[in-house]
C-alpha positions, 0 to 999 in steps of 0.5 A: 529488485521487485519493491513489495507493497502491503495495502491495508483496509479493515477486513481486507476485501476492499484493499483486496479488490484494490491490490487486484487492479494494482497488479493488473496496471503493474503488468500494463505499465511494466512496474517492479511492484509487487501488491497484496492486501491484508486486513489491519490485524494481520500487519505485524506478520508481514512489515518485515517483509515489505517495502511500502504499507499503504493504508485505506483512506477510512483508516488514515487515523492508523498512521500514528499507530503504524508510524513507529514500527514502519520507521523501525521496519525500514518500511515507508508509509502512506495513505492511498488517496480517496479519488484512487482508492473510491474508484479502484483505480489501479494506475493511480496506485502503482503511480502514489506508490512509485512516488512514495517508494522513490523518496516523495512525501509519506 
């Protein structure tokens, strides 16, 4: 079952440009993952219907905010790494995703 990842920035575009070069080492590694990015406004709409919300580094302090209605939803959390997300790197993503969907640190 394909494992949907919601990554999450201010506006959305630099999470935008990040989901993009997630979903282009998804179909170069052959990973169930499924990434879309939205700005942090638009994120009540859509835990019920992911898997894994991952939140930009500049906006780590959001994780208290997300934590209680993450653990709620059923939907694991994390903050995407600083050298992953500074140089898009889409491989390094599906990597810390893989990771945390599969039971690793939140």
């Amino acid at each position: 079952m394909t494992k949907k990842v919601l990554l999450v920035c201010g506006a959305g575009a630099s999470s935008g440009f990040m989901a993009a070069a997630a979903r282009k080492a998804v179909k170069k590694l052959g990973a169930d993952i499924e990434f879309k990015a939205k700005c942090e406004s638009e994120l009540g709409e859509h835990l019920n219907s992911i898997d894994l919300l991952l939140v930009a580094p500049h906006l780590k302090y959001m994780i208290d905010d997300v934590k209680g209605p993450c653990e709620a939803a059923g939907v694991k959390y994390g903050i995407i790494p600083q050298r992953v997300y500074g140089s898009l790197d889409g491989q390094g993503l599906v990597k810390v995703a893989t990771e945390i969907l599969e039971g690793g640190e939140q």
